[in-house]
N, C-alpha and C positions, 0 to 999 in steps of 0.2 A: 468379451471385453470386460475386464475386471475393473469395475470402477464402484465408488457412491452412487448410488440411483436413488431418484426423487422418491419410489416409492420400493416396498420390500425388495428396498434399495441401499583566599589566603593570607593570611596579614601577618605582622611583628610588632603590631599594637600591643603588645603586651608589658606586664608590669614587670621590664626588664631596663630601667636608664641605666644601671653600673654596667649591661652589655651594651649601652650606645654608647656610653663613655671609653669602656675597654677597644672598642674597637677605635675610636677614634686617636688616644694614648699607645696603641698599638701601633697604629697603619699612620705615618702622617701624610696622611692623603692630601694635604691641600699643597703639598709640594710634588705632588705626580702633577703630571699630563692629566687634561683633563677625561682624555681616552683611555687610557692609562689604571686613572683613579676609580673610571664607571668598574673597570673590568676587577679590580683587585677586589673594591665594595662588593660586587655581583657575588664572587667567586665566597667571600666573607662568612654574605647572608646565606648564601646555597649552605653551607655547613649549617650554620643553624635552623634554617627552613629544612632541608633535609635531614638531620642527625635524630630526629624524636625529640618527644617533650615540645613543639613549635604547634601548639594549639591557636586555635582562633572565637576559643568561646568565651576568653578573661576578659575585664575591663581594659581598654586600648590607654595607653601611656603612652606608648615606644614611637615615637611616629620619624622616619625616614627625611632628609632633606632636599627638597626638590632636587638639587641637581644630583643626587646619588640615585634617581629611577633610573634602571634600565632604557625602558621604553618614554614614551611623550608623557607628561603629568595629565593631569584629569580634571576638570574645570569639574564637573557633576560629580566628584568620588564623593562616596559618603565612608564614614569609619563602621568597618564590621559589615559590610556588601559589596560584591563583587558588582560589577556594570558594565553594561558593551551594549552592542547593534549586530543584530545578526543581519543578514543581508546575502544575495545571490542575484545579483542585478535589478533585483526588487527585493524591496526590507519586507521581511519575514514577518507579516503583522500575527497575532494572538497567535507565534508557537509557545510551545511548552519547552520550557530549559530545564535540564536537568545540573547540577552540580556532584559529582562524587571523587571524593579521595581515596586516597589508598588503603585508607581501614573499610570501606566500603560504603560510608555514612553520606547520606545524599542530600539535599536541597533542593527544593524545586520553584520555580514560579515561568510566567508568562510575559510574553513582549506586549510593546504595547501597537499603535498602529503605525507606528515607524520603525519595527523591529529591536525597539529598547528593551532593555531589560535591566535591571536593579533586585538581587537577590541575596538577604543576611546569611550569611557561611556561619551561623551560629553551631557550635558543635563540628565543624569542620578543619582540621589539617593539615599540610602539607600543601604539597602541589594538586592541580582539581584540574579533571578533565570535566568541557564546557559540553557536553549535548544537547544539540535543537533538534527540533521534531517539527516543523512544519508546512507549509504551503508555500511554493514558489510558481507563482503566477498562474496558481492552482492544482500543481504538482504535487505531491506528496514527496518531502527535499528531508533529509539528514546530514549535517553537520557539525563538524566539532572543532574545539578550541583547545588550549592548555592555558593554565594561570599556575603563576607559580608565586608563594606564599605572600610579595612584597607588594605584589598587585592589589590585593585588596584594599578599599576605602585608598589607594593615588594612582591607579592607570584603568583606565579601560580594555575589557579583553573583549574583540570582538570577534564574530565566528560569522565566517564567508568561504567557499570553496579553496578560495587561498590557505586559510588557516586550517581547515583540512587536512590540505597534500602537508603544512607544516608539520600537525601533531605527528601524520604520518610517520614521515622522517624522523621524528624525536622518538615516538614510539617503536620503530620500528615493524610497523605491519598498520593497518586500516584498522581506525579505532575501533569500530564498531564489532570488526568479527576477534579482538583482542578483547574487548569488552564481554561479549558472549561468551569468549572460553577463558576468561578470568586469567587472564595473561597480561594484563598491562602493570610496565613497572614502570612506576611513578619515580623510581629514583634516575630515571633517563630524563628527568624535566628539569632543568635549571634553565638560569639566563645563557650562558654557553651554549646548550642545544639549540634556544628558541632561534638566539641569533646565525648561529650555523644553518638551522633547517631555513630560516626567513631568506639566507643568501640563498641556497638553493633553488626555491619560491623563484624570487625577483629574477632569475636565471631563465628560467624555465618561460616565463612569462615578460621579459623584458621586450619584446617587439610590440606587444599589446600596451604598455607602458608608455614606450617610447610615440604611437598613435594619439595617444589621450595630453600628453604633458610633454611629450617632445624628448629626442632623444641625446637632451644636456641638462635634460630635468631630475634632481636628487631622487635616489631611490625612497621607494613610497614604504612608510611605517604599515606591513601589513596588519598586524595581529593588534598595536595598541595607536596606530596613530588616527588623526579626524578624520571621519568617515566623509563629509561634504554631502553635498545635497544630491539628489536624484540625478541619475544619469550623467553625474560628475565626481570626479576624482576616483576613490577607489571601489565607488559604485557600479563606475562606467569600465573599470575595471574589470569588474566580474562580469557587468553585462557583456564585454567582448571574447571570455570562453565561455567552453562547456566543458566538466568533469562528470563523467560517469564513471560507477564501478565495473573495472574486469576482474578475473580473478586474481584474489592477492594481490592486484595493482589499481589502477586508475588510466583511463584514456580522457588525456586532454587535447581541446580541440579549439581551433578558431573559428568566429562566425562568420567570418569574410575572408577572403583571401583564395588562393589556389585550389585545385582537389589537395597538395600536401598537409594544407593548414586544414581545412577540413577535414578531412583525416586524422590528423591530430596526429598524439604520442603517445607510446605509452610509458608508466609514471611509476617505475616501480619503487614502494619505499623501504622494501631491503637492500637495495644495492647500494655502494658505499659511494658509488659519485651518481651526478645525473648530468651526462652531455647533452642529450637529447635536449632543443627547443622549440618553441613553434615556432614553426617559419615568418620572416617577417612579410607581412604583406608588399605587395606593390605599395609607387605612389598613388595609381589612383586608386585604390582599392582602401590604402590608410583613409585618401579626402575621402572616398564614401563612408567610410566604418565612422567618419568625426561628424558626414552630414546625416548618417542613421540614428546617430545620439541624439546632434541634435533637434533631428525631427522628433523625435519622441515626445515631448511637452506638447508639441500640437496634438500628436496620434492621441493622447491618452484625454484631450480636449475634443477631440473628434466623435470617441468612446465613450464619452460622456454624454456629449447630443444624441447617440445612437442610446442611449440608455433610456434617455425620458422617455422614450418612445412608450418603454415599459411600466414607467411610475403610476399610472392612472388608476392600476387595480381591473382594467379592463383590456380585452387583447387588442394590440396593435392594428391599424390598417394596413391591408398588405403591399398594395401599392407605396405608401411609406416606406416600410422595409424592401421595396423593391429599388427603392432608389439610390438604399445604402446597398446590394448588391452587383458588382461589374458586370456586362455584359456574356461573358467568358465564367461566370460563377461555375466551379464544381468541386463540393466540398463534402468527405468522406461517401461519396459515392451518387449524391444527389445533384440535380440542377438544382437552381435558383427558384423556381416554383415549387420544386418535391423539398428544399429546406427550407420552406418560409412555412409550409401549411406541415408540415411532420415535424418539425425543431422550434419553430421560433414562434408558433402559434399552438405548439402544445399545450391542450387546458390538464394533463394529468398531471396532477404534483409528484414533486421526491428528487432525487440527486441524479438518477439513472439519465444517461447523453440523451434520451427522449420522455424527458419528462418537463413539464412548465418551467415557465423563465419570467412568471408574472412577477416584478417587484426584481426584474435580476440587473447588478451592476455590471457592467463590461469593464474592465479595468486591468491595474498592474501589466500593462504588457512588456514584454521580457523578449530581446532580441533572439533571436535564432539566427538568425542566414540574414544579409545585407545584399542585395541587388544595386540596390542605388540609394539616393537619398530620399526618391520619390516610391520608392517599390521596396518594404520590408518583410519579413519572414519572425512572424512574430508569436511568443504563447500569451494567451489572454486569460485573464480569471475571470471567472461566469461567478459573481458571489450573489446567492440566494437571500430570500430574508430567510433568517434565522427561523430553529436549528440545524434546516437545509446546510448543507455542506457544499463549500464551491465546489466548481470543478473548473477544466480548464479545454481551448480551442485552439490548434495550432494551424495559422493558415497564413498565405499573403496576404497584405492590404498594399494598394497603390493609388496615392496621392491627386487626386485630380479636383478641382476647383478649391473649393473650402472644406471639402473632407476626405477621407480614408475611405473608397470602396473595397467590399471584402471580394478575395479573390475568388479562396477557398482554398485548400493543399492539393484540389487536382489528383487525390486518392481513390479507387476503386470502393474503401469498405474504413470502417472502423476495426482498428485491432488492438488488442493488447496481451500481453501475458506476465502471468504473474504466481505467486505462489497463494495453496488455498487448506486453509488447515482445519480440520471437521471436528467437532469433538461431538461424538456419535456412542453406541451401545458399544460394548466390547463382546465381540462372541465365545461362547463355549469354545473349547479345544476341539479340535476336528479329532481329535485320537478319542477323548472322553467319549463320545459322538458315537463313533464307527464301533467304540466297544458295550455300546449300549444292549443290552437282551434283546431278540427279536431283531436286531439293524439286519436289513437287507439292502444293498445297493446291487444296480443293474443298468447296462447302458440301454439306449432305445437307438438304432439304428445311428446317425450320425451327431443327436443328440448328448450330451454331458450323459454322465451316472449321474442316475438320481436314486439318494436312499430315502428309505423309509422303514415303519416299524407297523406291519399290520393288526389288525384292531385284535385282540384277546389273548398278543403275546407281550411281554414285558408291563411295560405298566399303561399301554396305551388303551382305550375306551375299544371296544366291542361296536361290529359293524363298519368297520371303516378301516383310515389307516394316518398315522401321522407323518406328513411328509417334511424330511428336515430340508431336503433338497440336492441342489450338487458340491461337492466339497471341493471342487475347482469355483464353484463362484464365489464370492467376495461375499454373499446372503447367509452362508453357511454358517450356523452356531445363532441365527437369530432369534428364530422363531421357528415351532416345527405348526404347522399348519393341519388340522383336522379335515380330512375331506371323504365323504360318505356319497357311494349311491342310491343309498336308502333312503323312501319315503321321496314327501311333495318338498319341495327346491325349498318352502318355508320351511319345512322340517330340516334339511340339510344347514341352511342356512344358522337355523338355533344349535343346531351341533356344534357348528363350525366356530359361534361364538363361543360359545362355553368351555370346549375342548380344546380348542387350539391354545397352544404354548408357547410363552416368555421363555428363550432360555439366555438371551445376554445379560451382559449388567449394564442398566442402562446410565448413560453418562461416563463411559471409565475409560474410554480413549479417545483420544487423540489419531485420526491419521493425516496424512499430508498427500498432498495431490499438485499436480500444474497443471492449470488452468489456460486454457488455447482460448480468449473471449473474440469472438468475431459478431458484431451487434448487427442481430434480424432487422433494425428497422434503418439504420446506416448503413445501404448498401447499396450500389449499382443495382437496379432490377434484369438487368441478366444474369447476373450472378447465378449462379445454379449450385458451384460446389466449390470450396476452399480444401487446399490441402497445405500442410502444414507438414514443414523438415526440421529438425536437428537435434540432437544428441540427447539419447533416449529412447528418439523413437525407431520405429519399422523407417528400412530403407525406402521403399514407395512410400512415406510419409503415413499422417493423420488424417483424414476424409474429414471432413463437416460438412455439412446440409441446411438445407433450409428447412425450418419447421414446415410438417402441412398444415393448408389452409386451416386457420379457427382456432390455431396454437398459440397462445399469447409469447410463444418466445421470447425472454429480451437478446440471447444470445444462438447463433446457430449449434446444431446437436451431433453429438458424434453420430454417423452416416450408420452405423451398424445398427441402431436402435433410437432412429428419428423422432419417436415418439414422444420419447423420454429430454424432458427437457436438463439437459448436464452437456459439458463439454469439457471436463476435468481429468485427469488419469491420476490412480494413486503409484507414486513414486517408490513402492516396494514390491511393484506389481507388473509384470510383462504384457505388456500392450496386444490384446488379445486373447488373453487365458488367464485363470486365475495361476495356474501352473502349483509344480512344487515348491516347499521350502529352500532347496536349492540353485531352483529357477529365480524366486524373488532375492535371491544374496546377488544371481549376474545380474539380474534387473536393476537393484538397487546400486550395483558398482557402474553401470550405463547410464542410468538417471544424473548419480554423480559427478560424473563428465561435466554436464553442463553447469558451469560457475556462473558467479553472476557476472552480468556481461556478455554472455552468449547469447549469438544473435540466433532469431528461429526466419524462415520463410515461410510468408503465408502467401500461395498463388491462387487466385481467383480464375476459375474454368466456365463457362456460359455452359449451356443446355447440348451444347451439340461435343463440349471440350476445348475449348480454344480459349486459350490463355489471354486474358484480358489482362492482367497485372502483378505484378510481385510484390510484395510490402514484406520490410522487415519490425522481428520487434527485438527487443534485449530483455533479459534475465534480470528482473531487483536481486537485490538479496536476501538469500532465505531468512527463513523466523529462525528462531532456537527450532533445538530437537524435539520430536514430538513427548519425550517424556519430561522434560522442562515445563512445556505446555502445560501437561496435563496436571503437573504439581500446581502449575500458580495456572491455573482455569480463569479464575476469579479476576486477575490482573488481565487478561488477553481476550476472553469471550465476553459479547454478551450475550446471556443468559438467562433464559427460561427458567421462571419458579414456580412450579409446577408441584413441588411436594406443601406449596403453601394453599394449597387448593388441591387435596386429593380426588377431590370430587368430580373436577376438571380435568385429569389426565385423559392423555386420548390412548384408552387401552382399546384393543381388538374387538370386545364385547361392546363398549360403548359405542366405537364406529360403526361396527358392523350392527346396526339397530334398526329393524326396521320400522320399531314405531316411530320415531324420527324423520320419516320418508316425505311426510307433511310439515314438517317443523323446520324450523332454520338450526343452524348447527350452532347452540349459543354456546362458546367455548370462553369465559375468563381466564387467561392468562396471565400472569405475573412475569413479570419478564424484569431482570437489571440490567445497567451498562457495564462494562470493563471499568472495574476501575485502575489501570493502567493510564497514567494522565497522556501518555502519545495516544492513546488506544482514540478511535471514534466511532460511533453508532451509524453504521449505514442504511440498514433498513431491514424488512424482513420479506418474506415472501410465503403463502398459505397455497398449500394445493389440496382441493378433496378431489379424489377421482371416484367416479362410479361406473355403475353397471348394470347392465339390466337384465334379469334372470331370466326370462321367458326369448327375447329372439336375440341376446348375447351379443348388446349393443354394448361401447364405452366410448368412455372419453375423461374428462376432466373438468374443473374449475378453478382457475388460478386467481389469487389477491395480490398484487405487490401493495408495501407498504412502507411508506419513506422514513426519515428517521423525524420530519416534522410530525407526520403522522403520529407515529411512535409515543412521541414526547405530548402531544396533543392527549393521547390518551392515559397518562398520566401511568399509576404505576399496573398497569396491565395491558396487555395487547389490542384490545378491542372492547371497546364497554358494553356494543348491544350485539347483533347479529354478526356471524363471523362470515359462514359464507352461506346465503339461502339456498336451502335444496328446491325452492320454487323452480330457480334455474334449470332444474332438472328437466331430463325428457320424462313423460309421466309412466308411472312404473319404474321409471332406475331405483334405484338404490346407492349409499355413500359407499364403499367399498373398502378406503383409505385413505386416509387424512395426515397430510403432513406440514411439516413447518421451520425454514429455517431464518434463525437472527444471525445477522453479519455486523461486523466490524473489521475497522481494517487501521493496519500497521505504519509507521512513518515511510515506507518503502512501497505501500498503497496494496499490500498482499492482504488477503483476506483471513478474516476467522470466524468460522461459521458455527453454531449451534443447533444441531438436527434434531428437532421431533418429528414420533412415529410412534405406530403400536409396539411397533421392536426396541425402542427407546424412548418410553410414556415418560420418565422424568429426567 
């Protein structure tokens, strides 16, 4: 199986009044209609917001008349910043907004805790695409907006899944992977598009509309008009779809209603009309969708008494927490007893779904699915103290006295998939390699070829032999390995450090993998085996296992190599071999298949084979390409600084030490964050594996470590002992020491930084 292994492994403020005058001496607008007048004006400014020379970084003059705005005016506009509310049925608090125009010049800043934002377009252009990057009700959510030049300092642009499918249709294609391949043209943004794509919009979604406000209610200002308060107006809006990415399109969907509405549509925004709508619901189905809103101010009043429970600094009683559980509790694979003492009484910190919840908020919950008005389907944000990172719980709650008991989602396991991008050593060329002096390779019965170079031909040490390995595995080009019979296991041992060879360059790729996550400690205990289907993989699907006993797993491991704590496949690589250069070209055009929005099946098998459950999951959307990545590292990873402390790297000789065998493993590490403002610091993870020379014992020792942690330890990984070899059984010895830091993307994909002796810095 060819995979990574843990170890050898816009405004018109401008000083222009003779063009407010020319136009006004030109156009006598106040003798149009006053429909009429918007659109002539509209049409006016686009020539000069569009034509070049319509900067936004001069002193502001020019200022517009209220009733010549396109959209609603702006009580909060300020001159020279753009303003809006991002939102997705819950406001988007502390995302990150980006601004960028068409010469490429960017802008950035943050919402606040109502999903505001206010941002100086200083040095900015034309029409601006609006990018958020943040949390929805724990979600890792990307949305976007358009503004165009007149908006700045008199309308508000706000960005919510509606304005979205908007930009979509303006842009023609999903901003985001238009953005990635430098394909957006900004000269498709005027007031004529916004309003054309906006009809489309309120089309599309006019049954959910008509629920909220009635259906003789004026169509709703998506993009610039008053947001209103929670779980009202165009809030409650959002909260009654869901948009997810398919490929090249969008599936939207209702949270109540039939299987059709459920189901959704799909939203494609190349096609020049869009008939398709979501179904309207039933009557009763509307009065529920109107009484799940308005349960909401209770639910999130409910979620808050279940919260103190947590404030004290000290863990909960359980009987407490038992009584905020329904009878019927069964949530990602546990009863109501295995998730009170494994989840909700975790004393281990960090972000991971089983880690402490000491000081955590229960909050933002965001509808999913409507049952009734007393029975919701709800996602919840689990917000840590800081610099913990929320995360998020999707389950029923159901209404009974003065609270919300939780249901739980009634799921076999915890799952997810996602994309996971490594930036690792780059190996030698397998040709450089194989034409090395003295290279021999040789199969061993049903074994890989394994080459090697024996000891006194070519350049290799005398007595021995260097072993590069097999050039079908994915290890190939890393390290060629000294291994000798001669002499006492200590002698061999000092060979092995001295002799053995670096041959990658460490840090200089990028590769990319999909990640099948099925979480060890979230899971039905019959559970025995998960297999996992779709596109990419082997027809009989993907295996995964349960770690053996004394594994700290946080996730189950591909079945072929259970030991090895991974569960990832690189995406250039054939599921099951490392194969040829030819092989990974079909591999990678199978991989490709799957766009974002492809669903995968993960079945859950007990001990004897019997299918306990099916669960699906869907495809985010990918990163950039791995050589994107690897140009801008610095933007995407975080990152090990390791050449800042040469002394510190974990070369082969230094681990493999056995005066050490008493000592703790003190390693200072230097470590940064991504500076990518979407980008966030998840945490890291340390493995030392050892072994024992005399009766050829192993095993391992694993650290997770969160990103409070992280940040705790200020600008290095760990200030005193990293991991104690005490731990050890007496005699082992460290063998291999590795290390990876994670962050992850608006889309909740991962970017990893791997050390190792094949990759010291």
């Amino acid at each position: 199986m060819a995979r990574h292994r843990a170890h050898p492994p816009l405004t018109l403020h401008q000083e222009r009044p003779t063009l407010h005058r020319a136009l006004h001496r030109t156009l006598p607008l106040w003798r149009l209609q006053p429909r009429l007048r918007l659109s002539v004006l509209a049409g006016a400014l686009c020539l000069v917001a569009c034509g070049g020379g319509n900067t936004v970084d001069e002193p502001a003059s020019f200022k517009l008349l209220p009733d010549d705005l396109v959209g609603a005016p702006c009580a909060g506009c300020r001159e020279g910043f753009l303003v809006g509310q991002a939102h997705d049925g819950v406001a988007l608090a502390d995302a990150d907004v980006l601004l960028i125009d068409a010469q490429g010049q960017t802008a950035r800043g943050r919402t606040d805790a109502q999903g505001r934002y206010a941002i100086a377009t200083t040095g900015l252009s034309g029409a601006l695409l609006v990018q958020v990057n943040g949390l929805s009700s724990g979600e890792p959510v990307q949305l976007h907006s358009l503004a165009v030049a007149v908006d700045v300092g008199n309308r508000a642009v706000h960005v919510s899944p509606l304005t979205e499918l908007m930009a979509a249709f303006v842009l023609g294609g999903t901003p985001q992977d238009l953005l990635q391949q430098g394909r957006i043209d900004f000269m498709r943004v005027s007031a004529t598009s916004l309003r054309s794509s906006q009809d489309r919009v309120r089309h599309l979604v006019q049954s959910s509309w008509a629920v909220i406000a009635g259906a003789s209610a004026a169509a709703p200002d998506l993009r610039n008009g008053e947001q209103g308060p929670a779980h009202q107006g165009m809030g409650a809006l959002a909260s009654l779809i869901e948009l997810q990415r398919v490929a090249s399109a969008y599936r939207l969907s209702g949270v109540a209603g039939d299987a059709a509405a459920q189901a959704g549509v799909q939203v494609d925004p190349v096609a020049s009309s869009v008939d398709a709508v979501l179904p309207a619901p039933s009557t009763a189905q509307a009065t529920a969708l109107q009484a799940g809103l308005a349960a909401l101010p209770d639910l999130e009043q409910s979620l808050a008494r279940f919260s103190q429970l947590f404030q004290s600094g000290q863990a909960p009683n359980a009987p407490d927490l038992q009584a905020w559980l329904a009878p019927e509790f069964r949530h990602t694979g546990l009863d109501a007893a295995a998730f009170i003492d494994q989840v909700l009484l975790q004393a281990e910190p960090g972000e991971a779904p089983g880690s402490s919840l000491r000081g955590v908020r229960f909050e933002r919950p965001r509808l999913v699915q409507v049952d009734s008005a007393d029975r919701l389907r709800v996602r919840v944000q689990l917000s840590l103290p800081p610099p913990a990172l929320p995360r998020s719980e999707t389950l029923w709650l159901r209404k009974v006295g003065d609270r919300w008991l939780w249901e739980g989602d009634g799921q076999t396991g915890l799952v997810r998939l996602r994309h996971l991008s490594i930036l690792g050593p780059k190996p030698r060329e397998a040709a450089d390699l194989l034409a090395l002096p003295g290279m021999r390779c040789a199969a061993s019965g049903t074994a890989d070829t394994r080459c090697a170079v024996e000891g006194g031909q070519g350049d290799a040490p005398s007595s021995g032999q260097l072993d590069y390995g097999s050039p079908q595995g994915e290890q190939f080009g890393l390290l060629a390995h000294y291994r000798s019979e001669a002499g006492s296991w200590q002698e061999r041992l000092q060979m092995a450090r001295q002799r053995t060879r670096l041959l990658a360059t460490p840090s200089a790729q990028v590769s990319q993998h999909r990640a099948f996550e099925v979480d060890a400690r979230r899971i039905d205990p019959r559970v025995s085996q998960v297999r996992v289907q779709g596109s990419g993989l082997p027809e009989q699907g993907l295996s995964l296992v349960r770690p053996a006993e004394g594994q700290g797993f946080e996730q189950l491991a591909l079945a072929d190599s259970p030991e090895q704590d991974w569960h990832a496949l690189r995406t250039d690589r054939c599921p099951g071999s490392g194969g040829s250069a030819a092989e990974h070209t079909v591999c990678q055009a199978n991989w490709a298949k799957a766009q974002v929005g492809e669903v995968y099946r993960f079945s859950f098998f007990d001990a004897q084979g019997r299918l306990l459950q099916t669960q699906t999951a869907r495809l985010p959307a990918s990163p950039a390409p791995a050589a994107q990545l690897q140009a801008q590292a610095s933007q995407w990873f975080a990152r090990f600084d390791l050449q800042a402390e040469p002394a510190q790297q974990p070369l082969y000789a230094r681990v493999l030490d056995p005066e050490r065998r008493q000592q703790a493993l003190d390693y200072r590490w230097a470590w940064q964050v991504p500076k990518g403002a979407s980008q966030q610091l998840v945490g890291a993870k340390l493995e030392l594996h050892w072994g024992h020379p005399e009766t050829g014992a192993q095993g391992q020792l694993q650290l997770p470590l969160s990103a409070r942690s992280l940040h705790a330890a200020g600008s290095h990984l760990m200030p005193a002992q990293l991991l104690p070899t005490a731990a050890l059984p007496t005699g082992a010895l460290p063998v291999w020491l590795s290390a990876r830091l994670s962050s992850r993307d608006a889309q909740g994909n991962l970017y990893m930084h791997y050390i190792a002796p094949n990759n010291p810095f």
